[in-house]
N, C-alpha and C positions, 0 to 999 in steps of 0.2 A: 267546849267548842263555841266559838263566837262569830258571829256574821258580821261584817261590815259593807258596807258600801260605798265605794270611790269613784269619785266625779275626775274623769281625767280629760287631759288635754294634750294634744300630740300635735308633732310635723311628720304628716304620713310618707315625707319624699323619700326616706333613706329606707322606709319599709316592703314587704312585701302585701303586706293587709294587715288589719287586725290578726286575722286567726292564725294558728301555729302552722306552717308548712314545712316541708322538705328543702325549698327552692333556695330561700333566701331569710334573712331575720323578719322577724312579726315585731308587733306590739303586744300582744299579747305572752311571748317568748320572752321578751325583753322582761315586763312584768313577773311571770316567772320566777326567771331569774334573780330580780330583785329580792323576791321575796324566801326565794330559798337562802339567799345570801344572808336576809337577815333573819329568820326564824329558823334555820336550819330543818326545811320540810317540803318536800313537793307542794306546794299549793296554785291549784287548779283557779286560772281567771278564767271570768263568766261574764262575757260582755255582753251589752244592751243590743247591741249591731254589729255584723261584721262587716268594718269599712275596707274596699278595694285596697289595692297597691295605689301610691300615691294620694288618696283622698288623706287630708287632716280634720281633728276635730277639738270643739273647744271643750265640749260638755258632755264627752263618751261614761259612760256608766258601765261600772263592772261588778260584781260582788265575790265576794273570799271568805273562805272559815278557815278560821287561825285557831290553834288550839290557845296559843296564851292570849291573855287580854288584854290588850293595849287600849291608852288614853287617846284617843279619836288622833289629837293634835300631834303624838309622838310619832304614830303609825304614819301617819302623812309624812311628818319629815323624814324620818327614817328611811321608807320607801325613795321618800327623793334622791336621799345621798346615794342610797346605789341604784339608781337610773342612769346616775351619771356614767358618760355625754352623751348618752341617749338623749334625742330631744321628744321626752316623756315627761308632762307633771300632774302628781297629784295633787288636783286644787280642793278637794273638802277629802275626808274620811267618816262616817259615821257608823254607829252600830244600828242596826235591824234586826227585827225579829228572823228567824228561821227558815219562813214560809216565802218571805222576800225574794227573788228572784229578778236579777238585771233586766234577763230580754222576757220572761212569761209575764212579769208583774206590769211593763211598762203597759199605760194606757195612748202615751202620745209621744213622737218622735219630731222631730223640727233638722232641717238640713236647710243650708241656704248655697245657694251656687254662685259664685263670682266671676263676675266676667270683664275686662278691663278694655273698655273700649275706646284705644285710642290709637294713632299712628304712627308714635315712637314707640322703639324695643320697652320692655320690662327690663327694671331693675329690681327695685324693693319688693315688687311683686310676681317678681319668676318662681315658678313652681309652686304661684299660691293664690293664681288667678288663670282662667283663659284667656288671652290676648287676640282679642278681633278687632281687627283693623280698620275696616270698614263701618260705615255709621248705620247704629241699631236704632232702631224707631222704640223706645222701651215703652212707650205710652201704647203702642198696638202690641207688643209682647206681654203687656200686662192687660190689655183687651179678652187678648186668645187665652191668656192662662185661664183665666175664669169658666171655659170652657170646660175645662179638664176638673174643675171642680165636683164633688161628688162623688157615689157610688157607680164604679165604670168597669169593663172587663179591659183592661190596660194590657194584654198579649203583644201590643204595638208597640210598647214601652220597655217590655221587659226582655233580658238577655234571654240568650238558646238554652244555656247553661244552668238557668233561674229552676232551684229546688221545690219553690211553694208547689203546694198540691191546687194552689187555686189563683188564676190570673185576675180574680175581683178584688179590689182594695176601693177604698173609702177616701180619696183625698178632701181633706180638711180645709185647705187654703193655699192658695197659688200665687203669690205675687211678687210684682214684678215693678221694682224702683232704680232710677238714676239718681247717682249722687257726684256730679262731677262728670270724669271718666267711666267713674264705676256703676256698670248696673249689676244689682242683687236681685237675686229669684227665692226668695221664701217659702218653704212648703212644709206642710203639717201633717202625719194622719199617723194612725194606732201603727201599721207598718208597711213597709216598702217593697217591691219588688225588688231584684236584683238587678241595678243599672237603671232602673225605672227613673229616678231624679236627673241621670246625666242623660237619659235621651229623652226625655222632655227638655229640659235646658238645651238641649241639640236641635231640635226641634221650633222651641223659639226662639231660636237664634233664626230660624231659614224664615219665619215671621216677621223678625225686626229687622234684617236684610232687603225684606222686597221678595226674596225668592219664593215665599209662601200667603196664601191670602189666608185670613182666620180660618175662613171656611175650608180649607186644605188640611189642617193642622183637626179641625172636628170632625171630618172625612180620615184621617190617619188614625184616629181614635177609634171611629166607629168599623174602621175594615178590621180591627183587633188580628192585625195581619204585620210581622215584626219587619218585611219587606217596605212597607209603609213609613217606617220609623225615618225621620229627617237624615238626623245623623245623633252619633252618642258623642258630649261635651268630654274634653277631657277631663283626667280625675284629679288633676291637681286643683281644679275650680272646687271642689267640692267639700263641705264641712256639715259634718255633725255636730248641733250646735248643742242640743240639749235633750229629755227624755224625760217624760212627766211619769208622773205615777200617783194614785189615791194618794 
């Protein structure tokens, strides 16, 4: 038995989430499937995160035990060819030790949220940014993010539905750039709540609006009251960029 680990990249629109459900196709299903097609063997993907319906990602991490042993660089193509058209890619495959684990092992997660602030419709970037119309102020949305930095009881943040046994998490880094149209919201820490990225990005959005002062948005933090929360960013804004480990 051999462990590997694959660095994968996805358009989350055509999904239901990462994880396998009843409702609709997964990426994870998708995966699967691949791989029973070519190894001839139920093998079980083990993701880094389970990303919502519609969120994509560039740098999702999963890990697999293959009983044969494949050359890092075959496994990768191979997997490709039956993805297809799924829009799923494997971009590295490598082998790991045993003890290896996608989502126990990671130490740090990175999502960035895109937001496309401008006054014409979306083209190139429908289903793969939120579109607000209106003019965001990103230099005071990057103000307030700073706030939320650190160890915080984020309950304000997090959906109803959110499984963790514990609403404290550690954020790492919050930030908040225009590039153009586009402003990007940055965020780092060991792990997330559920929805916790998209209603904060919800959130400074009613910031760079006007409709929130910073001190509204450290007031919505500190009531850890989910009634509080701005609003939640839709999930085609949202990417899973990457997921560090020792």
């Amino acid at each position: 038995m051999t462990r590997y680990a694959l660095t994968i990249e996805y358009d989350g629109t055509p999904f239901v989430g990462w994880q396998r459900q009843a409702n609709g196709s997964s990426v994870q299903e998708s995966l699967e499937e691949a791989l029973k097609a070519l190894c001839g063997e139920h093998i079980i993907v083990h993701g880094a995160g389970r990303t919502d319906a519609g969120v994509h990602a560039v740098g999702q991490v999963a890990h697999i035990d293959v009983s044969k042993n494949w050359r890092t660089d075959r496994l990768r193509d191979a997997l490709n060819a039956h993805l297809k058209p799924d829009p799923i890619a494997i971009l590295h495959a490598r082998e790991v030790n045993l003890d290896f684990e996608a989502r126990f092992s990671a130490i740090q997660r990175h999502y960035r949220y895109i937001i496309e602030n401008r006054r014409a419709p979306l083209t190139l970037a429908l289903q793969r940014a939120w579109h607000v119309k209106w003019p965001l102020n990103a230099e005071l949305m990057h103000h307030a993010a700073q706030q939320l930095i650190g160890r915080h009881d984020f309950t304000t943040f997090r959906a109803s539905e959110c499984q963790a046994q514990s609403p404290i998490r550690t954020l790492e880094r919050c930030d908040v750039r225009r590039l153009g149209d586009r402003i990007e919201i940055d965020v780092s820490a060991r792990s997330f709540l559920h929805s916790q990225v998209r209603s904060m990005a919800g959130s400074l959005e009613h910031v760079g609006s006007g409709k929130w002062a910073v001190e509204e948005l450290v007031s919505a933090l500190e009531a850890c009251d989910r009634r509080r929360c701005g609003q939640v960013a839709p999930p085609h804004g949202l990417y899973l960029m990457a997921v560090d480990y020792p």
